[in-house]
BASE-498155 format. One record per residue (C-alpha): chain; x, y, z negated; residue number from 1. Coordinates in pm, 1 decimal. Each point is the difference from the previous one (the first is absolute). Last residue first. Example, Ala and Ser with C-alpha at 12.3 -4.5 7.8 and 13.67 -1.06 7.14 Angstrom:
2
<rec><chain>A</chain><east>1367.0</east><north>-106.0</north><up>-714.0</up><n>2</n></rec>
<rec><chain>A</chain><east>-137.0</east><north>-344.0</north><up>-66.0</up><n>1</n></rec>
***
This chain:
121
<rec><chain>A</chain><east>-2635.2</east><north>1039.8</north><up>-1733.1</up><n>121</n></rec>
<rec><chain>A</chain><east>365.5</east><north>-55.2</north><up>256.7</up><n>120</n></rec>
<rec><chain>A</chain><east>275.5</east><north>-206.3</north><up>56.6</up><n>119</n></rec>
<rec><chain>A</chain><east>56.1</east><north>-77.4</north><up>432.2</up><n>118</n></rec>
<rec><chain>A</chain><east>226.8</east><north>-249.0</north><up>121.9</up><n>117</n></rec>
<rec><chain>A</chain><east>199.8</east><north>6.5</north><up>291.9</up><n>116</n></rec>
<rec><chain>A</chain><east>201.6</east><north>-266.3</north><up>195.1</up><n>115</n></rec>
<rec><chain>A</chain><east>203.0</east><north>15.3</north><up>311.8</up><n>114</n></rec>
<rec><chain>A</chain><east>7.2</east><north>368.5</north><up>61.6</up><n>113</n></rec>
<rec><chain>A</chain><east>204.5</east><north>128.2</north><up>295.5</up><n>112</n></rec>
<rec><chain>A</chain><east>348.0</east><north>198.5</north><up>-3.7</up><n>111</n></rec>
<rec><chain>A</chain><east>209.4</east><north>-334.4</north><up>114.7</up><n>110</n></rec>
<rec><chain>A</chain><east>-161.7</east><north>-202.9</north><up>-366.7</up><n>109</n></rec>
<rec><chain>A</chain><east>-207.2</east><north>200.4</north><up>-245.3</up><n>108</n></rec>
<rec><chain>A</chain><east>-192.8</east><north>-115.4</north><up>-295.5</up><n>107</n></rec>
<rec><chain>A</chain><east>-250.2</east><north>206.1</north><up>-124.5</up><n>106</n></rec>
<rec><chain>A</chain><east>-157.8</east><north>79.3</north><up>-364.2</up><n>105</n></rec>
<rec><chain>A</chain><east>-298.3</east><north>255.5</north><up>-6.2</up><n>104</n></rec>
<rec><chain>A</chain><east>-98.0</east><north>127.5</north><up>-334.2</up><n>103</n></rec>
<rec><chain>A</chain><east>-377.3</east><north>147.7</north><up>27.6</up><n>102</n></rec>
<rec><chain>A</chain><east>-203.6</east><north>280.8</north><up>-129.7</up><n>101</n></rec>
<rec><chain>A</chain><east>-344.9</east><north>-39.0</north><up>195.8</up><n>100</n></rec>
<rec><chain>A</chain><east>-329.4</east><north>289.6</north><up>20.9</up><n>99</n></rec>
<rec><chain>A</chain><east>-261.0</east><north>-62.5</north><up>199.1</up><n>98</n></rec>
<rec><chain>A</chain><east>-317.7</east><north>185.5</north><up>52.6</up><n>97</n></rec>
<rec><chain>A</chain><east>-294.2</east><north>-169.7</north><up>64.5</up><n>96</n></rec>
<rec><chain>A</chain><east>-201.7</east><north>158.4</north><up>306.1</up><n>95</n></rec>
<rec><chain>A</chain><east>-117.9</east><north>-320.9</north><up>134.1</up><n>94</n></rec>
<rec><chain>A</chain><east>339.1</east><north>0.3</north><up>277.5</up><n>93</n></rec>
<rec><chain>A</chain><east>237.7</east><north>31.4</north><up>-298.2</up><n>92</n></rec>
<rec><chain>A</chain><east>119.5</east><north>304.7</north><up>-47.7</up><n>91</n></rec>
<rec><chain>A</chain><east>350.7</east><north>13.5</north><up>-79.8</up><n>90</n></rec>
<rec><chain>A</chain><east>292.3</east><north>37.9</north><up>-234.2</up><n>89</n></rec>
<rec><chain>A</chain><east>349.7</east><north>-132.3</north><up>-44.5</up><n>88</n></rec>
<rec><chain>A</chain><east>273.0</east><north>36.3</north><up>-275.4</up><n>87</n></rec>
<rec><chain>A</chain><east>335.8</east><north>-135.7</north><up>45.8</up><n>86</n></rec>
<rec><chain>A</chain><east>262.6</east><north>-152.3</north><up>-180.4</up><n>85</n></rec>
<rec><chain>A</chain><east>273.7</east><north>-171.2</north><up>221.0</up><n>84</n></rec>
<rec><chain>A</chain><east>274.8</east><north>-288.2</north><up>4.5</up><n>83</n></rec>
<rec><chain>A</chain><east>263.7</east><north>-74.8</north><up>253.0</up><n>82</n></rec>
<rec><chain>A</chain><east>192.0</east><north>-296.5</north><up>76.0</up><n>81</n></rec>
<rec><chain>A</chain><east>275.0</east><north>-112.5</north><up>279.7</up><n>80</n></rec>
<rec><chain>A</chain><east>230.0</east><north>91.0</north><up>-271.3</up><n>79</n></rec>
<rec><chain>A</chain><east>-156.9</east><north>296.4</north><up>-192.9</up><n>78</n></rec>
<rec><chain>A</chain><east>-206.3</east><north>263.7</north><up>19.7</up><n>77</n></rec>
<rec><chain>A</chain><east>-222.6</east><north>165.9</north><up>-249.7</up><n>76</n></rec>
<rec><chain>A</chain><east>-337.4</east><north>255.1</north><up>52.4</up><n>75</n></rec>
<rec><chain>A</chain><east>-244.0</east><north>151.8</north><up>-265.2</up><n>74</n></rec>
<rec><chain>A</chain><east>-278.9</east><north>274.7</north><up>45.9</up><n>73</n></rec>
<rec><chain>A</chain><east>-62.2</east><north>-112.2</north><up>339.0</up><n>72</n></rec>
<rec><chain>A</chain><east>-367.5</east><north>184.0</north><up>96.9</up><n>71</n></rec>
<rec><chain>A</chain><east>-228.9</east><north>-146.1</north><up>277.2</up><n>70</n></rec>
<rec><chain>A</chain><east>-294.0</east><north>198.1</north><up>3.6</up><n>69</n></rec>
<rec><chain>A</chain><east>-355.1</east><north>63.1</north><up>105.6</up><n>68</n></rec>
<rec><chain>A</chain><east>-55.4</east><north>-214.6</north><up>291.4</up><n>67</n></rec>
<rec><chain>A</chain><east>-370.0</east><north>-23.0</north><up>120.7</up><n>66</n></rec>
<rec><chain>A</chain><east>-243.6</east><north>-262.7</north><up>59.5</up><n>65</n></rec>
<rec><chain>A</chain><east>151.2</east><north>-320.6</north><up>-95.7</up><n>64</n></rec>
<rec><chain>A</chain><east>-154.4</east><north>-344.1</north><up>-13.5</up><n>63</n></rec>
<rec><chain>A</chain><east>137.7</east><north>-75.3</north><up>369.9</up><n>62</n></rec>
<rec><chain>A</chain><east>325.3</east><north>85.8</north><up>-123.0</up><n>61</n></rec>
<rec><chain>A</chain><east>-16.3</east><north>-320.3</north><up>-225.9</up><n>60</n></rec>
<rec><chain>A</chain><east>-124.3</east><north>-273.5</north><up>260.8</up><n>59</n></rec>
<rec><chain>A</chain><east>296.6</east><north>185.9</north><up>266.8</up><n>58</n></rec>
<rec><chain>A</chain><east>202.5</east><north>-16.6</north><up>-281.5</up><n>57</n></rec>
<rec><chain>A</chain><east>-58.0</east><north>-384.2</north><up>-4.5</up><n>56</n></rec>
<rec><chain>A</chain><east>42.3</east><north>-63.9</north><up>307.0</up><n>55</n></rec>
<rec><chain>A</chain><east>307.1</east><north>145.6</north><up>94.8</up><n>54</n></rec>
<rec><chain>A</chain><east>139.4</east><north>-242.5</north><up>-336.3</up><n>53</n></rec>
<rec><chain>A</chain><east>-166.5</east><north>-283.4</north><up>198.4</up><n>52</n></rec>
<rec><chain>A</chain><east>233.6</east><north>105.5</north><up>342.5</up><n>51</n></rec>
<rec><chain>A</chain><east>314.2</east><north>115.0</north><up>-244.7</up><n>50</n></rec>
<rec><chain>A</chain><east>6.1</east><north>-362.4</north><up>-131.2</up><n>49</n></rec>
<rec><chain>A</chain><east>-75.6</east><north>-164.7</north><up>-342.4</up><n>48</n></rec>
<rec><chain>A</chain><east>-248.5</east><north>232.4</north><up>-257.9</up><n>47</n></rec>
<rec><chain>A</chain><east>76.1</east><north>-127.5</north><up>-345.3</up><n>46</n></rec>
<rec><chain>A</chain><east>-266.9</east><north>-153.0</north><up>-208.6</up><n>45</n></rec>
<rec><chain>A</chain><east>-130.3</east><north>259.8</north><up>-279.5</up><n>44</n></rec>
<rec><chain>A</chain><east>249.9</east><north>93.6</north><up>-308.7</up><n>43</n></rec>
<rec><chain>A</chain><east>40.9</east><north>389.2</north><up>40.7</up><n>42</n></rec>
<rec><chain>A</chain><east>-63.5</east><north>12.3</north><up>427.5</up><n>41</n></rec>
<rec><chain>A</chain><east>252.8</east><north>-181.4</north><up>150.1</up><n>40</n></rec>
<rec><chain>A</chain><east>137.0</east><north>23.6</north><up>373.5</up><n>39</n></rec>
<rec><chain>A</chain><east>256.8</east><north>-258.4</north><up>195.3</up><n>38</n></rec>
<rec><chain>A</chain><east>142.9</east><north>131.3</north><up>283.1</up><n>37</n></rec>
<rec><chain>A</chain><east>50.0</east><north>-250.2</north><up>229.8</up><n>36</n></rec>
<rec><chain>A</chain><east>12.3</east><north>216.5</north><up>326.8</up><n>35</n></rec>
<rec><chain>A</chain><east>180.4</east><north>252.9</north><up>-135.6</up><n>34</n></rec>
<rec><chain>A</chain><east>-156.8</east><north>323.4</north><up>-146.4</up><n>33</n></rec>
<rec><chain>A</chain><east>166.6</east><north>322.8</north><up>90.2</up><n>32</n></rec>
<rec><chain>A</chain><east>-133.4</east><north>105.4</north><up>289.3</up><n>31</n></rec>
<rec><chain>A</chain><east>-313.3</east><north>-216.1</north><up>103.8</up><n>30</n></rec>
<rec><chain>A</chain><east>-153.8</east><north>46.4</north><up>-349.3</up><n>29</n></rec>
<rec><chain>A</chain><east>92.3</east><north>363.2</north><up>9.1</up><n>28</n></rec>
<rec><chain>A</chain><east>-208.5</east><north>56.9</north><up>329.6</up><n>27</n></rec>
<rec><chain>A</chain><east>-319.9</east><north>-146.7</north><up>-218.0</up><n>26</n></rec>
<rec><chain>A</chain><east>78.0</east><north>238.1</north><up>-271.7</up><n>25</n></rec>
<rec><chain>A</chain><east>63.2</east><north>320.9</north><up>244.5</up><n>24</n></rec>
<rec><chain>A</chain><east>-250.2</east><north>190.3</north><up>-253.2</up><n>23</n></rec>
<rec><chain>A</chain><east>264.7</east><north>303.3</north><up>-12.7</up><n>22</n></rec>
<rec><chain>A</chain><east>73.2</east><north>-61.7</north><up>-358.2</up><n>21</n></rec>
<rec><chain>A</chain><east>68.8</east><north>-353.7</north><up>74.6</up><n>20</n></rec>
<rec><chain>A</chain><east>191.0</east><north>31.5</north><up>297.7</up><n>19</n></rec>
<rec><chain>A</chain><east>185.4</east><north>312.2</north><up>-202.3</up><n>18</n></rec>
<rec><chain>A</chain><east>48.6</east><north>-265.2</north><up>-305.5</up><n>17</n></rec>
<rec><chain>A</chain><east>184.2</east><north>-247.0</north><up>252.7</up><n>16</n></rec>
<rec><chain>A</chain><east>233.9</east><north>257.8</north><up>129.8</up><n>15</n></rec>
<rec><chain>A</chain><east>125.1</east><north>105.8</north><up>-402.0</up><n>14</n></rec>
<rec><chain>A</chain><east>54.6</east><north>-388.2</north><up>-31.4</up><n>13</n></rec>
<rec><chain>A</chain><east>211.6</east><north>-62.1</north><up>322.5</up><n>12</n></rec>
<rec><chain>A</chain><east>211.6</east><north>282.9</north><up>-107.9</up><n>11</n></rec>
<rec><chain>A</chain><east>14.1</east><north>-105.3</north><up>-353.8</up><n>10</n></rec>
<rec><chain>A</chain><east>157.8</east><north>-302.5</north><up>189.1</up><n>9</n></rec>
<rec><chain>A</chain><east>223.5</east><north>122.6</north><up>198.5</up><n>8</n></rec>
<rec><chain>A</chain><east>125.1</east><north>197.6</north><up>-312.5</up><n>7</n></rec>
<rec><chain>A</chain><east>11.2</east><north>-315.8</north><up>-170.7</up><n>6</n></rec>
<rec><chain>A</chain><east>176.5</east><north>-182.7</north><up>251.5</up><n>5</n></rec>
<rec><chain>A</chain><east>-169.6</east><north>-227.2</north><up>171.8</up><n>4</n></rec>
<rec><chain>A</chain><east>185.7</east><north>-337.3</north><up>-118.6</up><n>3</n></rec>
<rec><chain>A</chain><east>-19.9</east><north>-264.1</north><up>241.8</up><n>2</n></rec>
<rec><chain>A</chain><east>-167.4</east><north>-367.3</north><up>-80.7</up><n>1</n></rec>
***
């Protein structure tokens, strides 16, 4: 496995959060996910496979209405490793409004996620 270096890789990072912040989630998938990423929610069954991981946030943006915010408040990199706090908000397509502090843990390998897990309430 290579070694981004960490500056490579807070590079990587800091491009991934404008995708996100920009909406681009589905684009980010094909970006910097590899094909057998594997994707965790807290403790549910992890997501095997870019293709059913695609699927999936296409299930979960389909539930939201409007972006509110994508806030890091916390960010570490290490090898092949980073580790962010963030705070997210939305409306959910009923009107709901959503509100999600999360950790997210992801594994890098060549500049592209491999595995990713996501902490949050």
């Amino acid at each position: 496995m290579s070694t981004y270096t960490t500056v490579n890789l807070e590079s990587r990072l800091e491009e991934l959060f404008s995708y996100i912040r920009e909406g681009r989630i589905l684009d980010a998938m094909n970006d910097f996910y590899t094909d057998d990423v594997v994707m965790q929610e807290n403790t549910q069954t992890p997501t095997v496979g870019r293709a059913a991981n695609l699927e999936r946030e296409k299930q979960f943006l389909s539930t939201v209405k409007e972006w509110k915010g994508f806030d890091v408040t916390a960010k570490a990199i290490g090898d092949n490793v980073t580790f962010y706090e963030t705070v997210m908000d939305w409306v959910a397509t009923d009107g709901t409004p959503v509100h999600v502090e999360q950790v997210v843990v992801a594994k890098w390998k060549d500049g592209r996620i491999v595995h990713e897990r996501f902490y949050h309430n």
